[in-house]
DRENDO-1510 file (C-alpha; in Angstrom, 1 decimal, always signed):
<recs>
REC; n; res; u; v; w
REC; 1; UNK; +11.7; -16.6; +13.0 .
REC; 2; UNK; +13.2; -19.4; +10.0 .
REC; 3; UNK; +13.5; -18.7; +6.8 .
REC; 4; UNK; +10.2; -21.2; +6.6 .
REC; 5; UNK; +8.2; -19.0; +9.0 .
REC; 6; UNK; +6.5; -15.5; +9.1 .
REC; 7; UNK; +4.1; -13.3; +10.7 .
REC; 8; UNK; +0.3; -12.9; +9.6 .
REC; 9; UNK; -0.5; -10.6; +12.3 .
REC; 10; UNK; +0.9; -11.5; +15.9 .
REC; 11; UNK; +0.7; -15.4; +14.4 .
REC; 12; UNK; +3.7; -17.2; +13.4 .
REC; 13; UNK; +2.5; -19.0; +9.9 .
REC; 14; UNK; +4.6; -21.0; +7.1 .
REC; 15; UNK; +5.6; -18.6; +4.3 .
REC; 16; UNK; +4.0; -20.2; +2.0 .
REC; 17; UNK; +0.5; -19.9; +3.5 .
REC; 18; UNK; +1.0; -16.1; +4.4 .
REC; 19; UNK; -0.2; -14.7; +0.9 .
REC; 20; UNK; -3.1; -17.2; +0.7 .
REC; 21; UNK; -4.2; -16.1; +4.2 .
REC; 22; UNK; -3.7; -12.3; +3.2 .
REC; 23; UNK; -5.9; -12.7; +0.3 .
REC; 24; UNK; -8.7; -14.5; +1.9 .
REC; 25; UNK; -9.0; -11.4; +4.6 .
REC; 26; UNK; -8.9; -8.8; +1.3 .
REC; 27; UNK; -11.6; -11.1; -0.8 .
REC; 28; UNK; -13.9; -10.7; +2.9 .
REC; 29; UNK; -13.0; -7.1; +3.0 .
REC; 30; UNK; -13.2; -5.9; -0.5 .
REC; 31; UNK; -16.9; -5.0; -1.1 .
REC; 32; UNK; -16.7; -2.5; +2.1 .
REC; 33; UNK; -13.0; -1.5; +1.7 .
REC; 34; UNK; -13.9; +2.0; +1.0 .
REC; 35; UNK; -16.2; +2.5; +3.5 .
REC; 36; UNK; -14.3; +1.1; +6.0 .
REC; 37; UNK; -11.1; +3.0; +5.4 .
REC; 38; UNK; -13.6; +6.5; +5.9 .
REC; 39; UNK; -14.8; +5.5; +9.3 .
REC; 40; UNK; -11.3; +3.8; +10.4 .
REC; 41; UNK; -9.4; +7.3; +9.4 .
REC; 42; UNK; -12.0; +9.7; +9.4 .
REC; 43; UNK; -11.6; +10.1; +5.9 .
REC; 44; UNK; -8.3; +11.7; +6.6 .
REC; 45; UNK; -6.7; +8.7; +4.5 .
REC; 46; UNK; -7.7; +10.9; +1.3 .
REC; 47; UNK; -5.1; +14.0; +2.8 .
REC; 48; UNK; -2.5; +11.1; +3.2 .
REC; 49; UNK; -3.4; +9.8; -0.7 .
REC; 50; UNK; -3.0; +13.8; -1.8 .
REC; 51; UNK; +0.3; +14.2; -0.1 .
REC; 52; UNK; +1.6; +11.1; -1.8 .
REC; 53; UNK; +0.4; +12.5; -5.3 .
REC; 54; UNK; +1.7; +16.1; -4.4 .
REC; 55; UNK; +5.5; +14.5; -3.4 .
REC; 56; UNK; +5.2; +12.0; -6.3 .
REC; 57; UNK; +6.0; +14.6; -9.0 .
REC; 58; UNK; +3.9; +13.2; -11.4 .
REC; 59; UNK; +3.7; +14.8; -14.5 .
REC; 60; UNK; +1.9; +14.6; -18.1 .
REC; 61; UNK; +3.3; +11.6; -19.7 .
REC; 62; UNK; +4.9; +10.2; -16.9 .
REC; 63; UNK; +4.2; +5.5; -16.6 .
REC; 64; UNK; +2.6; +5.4; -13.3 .
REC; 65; UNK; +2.3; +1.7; -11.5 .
REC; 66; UNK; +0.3; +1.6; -8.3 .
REC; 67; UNK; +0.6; -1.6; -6.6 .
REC; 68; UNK; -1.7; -2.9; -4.0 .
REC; 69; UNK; -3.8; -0.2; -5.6 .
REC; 70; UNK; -6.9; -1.8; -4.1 .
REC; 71; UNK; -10.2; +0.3; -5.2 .
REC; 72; UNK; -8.2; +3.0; -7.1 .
REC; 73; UNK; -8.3; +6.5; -5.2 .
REC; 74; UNK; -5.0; +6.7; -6.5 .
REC; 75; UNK; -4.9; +5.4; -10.0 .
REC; 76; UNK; -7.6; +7.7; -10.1 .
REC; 77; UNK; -5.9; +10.7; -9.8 .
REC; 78; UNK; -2.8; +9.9; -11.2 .
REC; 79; UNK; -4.4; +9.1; -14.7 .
REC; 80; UNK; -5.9; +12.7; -14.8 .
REC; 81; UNK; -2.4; +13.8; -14.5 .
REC; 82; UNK; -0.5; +11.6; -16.8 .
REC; 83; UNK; -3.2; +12.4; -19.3 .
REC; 84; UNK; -3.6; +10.9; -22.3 .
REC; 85; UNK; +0.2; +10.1; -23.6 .
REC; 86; UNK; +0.7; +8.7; -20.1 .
REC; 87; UNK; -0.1; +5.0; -18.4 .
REC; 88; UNK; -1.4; +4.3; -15.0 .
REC; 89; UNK; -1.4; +0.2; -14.5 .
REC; 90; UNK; -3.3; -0.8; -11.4 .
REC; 91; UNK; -1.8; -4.0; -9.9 .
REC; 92; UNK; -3.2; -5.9; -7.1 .
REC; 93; UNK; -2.5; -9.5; -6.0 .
REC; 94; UNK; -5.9; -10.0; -4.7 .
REC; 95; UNK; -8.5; -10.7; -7.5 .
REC; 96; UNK; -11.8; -9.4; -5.4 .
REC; 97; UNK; -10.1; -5.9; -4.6 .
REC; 98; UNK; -9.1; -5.6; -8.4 .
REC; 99; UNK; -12.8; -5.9; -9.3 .
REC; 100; UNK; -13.7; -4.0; -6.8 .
REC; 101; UNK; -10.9; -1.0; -8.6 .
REC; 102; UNK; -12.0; -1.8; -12.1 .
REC; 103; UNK; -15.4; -1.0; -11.4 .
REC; 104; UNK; -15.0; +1.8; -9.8 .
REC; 105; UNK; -13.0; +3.6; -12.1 .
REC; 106; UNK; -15.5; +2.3; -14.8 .
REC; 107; UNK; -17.9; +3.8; -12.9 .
REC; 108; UNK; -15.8; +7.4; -13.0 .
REC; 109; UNK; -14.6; +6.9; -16.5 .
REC; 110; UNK; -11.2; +7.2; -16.1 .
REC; 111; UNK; -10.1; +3.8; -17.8 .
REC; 112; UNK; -8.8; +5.2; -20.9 .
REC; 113; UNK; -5.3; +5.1; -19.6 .
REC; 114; UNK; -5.5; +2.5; -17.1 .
REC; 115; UNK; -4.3; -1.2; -17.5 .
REC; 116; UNK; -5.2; -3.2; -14.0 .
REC; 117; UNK; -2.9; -6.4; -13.4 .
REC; 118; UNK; -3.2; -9.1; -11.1 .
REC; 119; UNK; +0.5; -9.2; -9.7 .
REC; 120; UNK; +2.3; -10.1; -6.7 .
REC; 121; UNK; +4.8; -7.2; -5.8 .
REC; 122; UNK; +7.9; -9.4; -5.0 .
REC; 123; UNK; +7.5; -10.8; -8.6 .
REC; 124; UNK; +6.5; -8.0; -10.7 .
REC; 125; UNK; +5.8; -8.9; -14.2 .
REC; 126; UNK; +7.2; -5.8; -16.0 .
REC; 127; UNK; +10.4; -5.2; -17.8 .
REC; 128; UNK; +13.4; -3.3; -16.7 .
REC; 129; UNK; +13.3; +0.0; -16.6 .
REC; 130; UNK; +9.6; +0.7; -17.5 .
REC; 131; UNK; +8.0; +3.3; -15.0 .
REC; 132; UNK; +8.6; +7.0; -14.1 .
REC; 133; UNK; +7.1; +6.4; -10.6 .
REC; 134; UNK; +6.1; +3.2; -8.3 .
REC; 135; UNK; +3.3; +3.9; -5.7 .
REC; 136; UNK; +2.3; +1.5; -2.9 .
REC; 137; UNK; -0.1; +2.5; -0.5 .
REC; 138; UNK; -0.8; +0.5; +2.6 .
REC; 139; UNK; +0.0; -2.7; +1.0 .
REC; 140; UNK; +3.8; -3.2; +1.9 .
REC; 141; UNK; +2.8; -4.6; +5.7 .
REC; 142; UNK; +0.9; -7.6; +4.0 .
REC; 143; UNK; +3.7; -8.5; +1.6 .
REC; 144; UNK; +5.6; -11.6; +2.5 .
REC; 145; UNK; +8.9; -10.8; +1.6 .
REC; 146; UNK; +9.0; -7.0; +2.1 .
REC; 147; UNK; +12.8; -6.9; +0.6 .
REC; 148; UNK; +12.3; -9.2; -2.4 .
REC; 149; UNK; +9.1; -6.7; -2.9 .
REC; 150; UNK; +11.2; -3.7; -2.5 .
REC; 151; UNK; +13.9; -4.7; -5.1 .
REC; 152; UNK; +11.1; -5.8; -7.5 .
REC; 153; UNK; +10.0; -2.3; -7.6 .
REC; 154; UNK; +13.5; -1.4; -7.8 .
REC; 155; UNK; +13.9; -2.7; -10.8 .
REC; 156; UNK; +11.2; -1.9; -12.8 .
REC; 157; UNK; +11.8; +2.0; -12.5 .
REC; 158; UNK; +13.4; +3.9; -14.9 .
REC; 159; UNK; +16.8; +5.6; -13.7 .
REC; 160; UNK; +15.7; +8.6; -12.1 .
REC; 161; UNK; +12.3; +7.0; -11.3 .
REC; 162; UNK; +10.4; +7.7; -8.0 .
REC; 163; UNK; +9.5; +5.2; -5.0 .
REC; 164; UNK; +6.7; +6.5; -3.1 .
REC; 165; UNK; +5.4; +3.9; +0.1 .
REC; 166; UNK; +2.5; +5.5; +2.3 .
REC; 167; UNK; +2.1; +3.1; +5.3 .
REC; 168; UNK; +1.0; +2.9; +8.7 .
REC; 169; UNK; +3.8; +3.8; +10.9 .
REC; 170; UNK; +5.3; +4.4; +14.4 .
REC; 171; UNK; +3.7; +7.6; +16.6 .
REC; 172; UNK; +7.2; +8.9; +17.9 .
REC; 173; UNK; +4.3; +10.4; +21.4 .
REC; 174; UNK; +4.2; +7.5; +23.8 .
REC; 175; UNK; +0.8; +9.2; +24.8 .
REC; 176; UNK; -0.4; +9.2; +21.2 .
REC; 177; UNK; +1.2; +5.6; +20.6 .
REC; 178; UNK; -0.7; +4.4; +23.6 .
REC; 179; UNK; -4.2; +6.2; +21.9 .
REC; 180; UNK; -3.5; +4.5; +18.6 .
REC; 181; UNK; -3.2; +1.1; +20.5 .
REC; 182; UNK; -6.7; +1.2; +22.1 .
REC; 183; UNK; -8.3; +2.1; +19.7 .
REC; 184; UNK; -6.9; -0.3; +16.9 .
REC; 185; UNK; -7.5; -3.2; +18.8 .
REC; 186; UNK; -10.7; -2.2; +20.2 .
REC; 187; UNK; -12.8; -0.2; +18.1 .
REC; 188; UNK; -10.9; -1.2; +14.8 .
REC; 189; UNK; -12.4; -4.6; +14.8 .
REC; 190; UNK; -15.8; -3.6; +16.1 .
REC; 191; UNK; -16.4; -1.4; +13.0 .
REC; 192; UNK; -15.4; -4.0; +10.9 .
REC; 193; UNK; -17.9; -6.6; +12.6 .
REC; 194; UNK; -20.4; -3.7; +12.4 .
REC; 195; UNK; -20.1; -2.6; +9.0 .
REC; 196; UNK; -18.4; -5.1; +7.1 .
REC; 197; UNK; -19.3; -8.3; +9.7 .
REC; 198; UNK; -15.9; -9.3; +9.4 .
REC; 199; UNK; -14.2; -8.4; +13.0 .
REC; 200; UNK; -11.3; -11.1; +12.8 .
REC; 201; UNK; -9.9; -9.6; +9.1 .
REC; 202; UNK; -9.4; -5.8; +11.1 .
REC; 203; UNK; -8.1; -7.7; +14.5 .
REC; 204; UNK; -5.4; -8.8; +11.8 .
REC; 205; UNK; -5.0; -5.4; +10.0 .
REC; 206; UNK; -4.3; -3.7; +13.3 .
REC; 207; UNK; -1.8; -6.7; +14.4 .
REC; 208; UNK; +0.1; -6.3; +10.9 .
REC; 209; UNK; +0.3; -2.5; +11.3 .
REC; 210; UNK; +2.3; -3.4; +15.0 .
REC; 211; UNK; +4.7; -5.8; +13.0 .
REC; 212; UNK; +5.4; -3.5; +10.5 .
REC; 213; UNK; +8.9; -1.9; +10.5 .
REC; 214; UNK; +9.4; +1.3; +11.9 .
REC; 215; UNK; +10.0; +4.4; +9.9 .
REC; 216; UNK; +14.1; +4.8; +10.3 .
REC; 217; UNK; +14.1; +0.3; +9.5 .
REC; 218; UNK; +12.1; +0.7; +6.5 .
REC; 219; UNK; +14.0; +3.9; +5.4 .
REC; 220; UNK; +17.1; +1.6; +5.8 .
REC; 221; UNK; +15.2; -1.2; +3.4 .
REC; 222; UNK; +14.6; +0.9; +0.9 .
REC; 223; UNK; +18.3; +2.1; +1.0 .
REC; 224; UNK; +19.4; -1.5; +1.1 .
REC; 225; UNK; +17.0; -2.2; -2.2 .
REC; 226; UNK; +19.3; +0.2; -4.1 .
REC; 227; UNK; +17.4; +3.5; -3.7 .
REC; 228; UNK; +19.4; +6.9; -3.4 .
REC; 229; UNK; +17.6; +10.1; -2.0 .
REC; 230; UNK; +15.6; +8.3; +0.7 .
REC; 231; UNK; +13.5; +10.0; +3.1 .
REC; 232; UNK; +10.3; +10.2; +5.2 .
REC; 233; UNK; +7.7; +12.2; +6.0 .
REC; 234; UNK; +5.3; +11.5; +9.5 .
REC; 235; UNK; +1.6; +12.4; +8.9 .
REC; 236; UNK; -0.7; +12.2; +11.8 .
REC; 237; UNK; +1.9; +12.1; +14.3 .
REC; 238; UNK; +3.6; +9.5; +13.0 .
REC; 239; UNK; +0.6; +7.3; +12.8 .
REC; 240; UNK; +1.5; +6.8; +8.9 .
REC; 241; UNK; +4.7; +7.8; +6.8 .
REC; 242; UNK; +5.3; +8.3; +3.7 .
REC; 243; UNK; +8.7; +7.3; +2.3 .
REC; 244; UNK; +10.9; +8.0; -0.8 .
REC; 245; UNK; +13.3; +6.7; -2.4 .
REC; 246; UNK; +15.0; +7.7; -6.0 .
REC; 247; UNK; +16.6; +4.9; -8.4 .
REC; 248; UNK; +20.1; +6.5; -9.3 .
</recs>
């Protein structure tokens, strides 16, 4: 694949069309995001989101930035624990899923020390240096240029700053690999025509979580983007990992 071309799902696209064609399957997918990710996960997508809190090390204080942050389960939480002398910013390159976020947390009052921001993560519009810890939750797969992303993020942590990505992954079980597969592509995009009438926007969620990189290849990223410290952990057999990464 050029330099010209990339993947949106198992189609070769120009790079330039990739984030416009991401962005139209969030703006169909937005109002039922949440719903969706219960019945795709069984709801155990909120044990993933506590795990990532739990190995963040958030504390009181602490400048939180959650990209692709989506409808906020995160930001959420993390501005209960940052409290009042800390910052969460909620940034999201799609518009509809920002609303969607901003709302919600309206909803649960828990804007006080949240900023949202409309942001692309290879071009992050924050200086040097600014944040205590960088979430991104399944968001990384849809990003065009995953290094130029990773860097980004890279530099806007403070030294000492924390890089948590939670993202579908590679079940090491050939047995549950094969499981995963079936049901991805056949009940994945069924629920989403039944329950969000979009079928073709989850027949292209389950092809980007088949062309994202492994865990060891995205452990080796993150490494190459500058971070020291780097690990993973395998949740679900493998199904999504969360990894780690520490700027020196």
């Amino acid at each position: 694949m050029s330099d010209e071309t990339t993947h949106f799902g198992y189609k070769t696209v120009k790079t330039e069309e990739k984030a416009g064609k991401v962005a139209e399957v969030f703006h169909s997918v937005a109002a039922s995001y949440d719903l969706m990710n219960d019945l795709m996960s069984a709801g155990i997508h909120r044990l993933w989101k506590r795990m990532t809190i739990e190995m963040s090390g958030v504390r009181r204080g602490h400048k939180v930035l959650d990209i692709a942050g989506g409808t906020g389960d995160l930001a959420a939480k993390f501005s209960r624990i940052v409290g009042s002398d800390g910052q969460v910013i909620l940034a999201d390159i799609n518009e509809s899923m920002l609303k969607v976020g901003r709302d919600r947390l309206l909803d649960l009052g828990v804007v006080n020390n949240i900023q949202f921001a409309q942001a692309n993560a290879q071009y992050l519009p924050f200086p040097d240096n600014t944040f205590d810890v960088i979430t991104i939750a399944f968001g990384l797969r849809n990003v065009t240029d995953k290094e130029m992303a990773l860097r980004s993020m890279y530099r806007v942590l403070k030294p000492g700053g924390k890089l948590l990505v939670l993202e579908f992954s590679k079940p090491p079980s050939t047995l549950l690999s094969t499981i995963y597969d079936r049901y991805s592509f056949s009940i994945l995009p069924k629920l989403g025509q039944l329950f969000a009438k979009d079928a073709g926007s989850y027949q292209y969620l389950a092809e980007s979580i088949r062309m994202h990189p492994d865990q060891e290849t995205l452990m080796d990223m993150v490494k190459d983007a500058g971070f020291s410290n780097c690990d993973y952990h395998n949740m679900t057999g493998g199904i999504v990992a969360l990894h780690r990464g520490v700027k020196a």
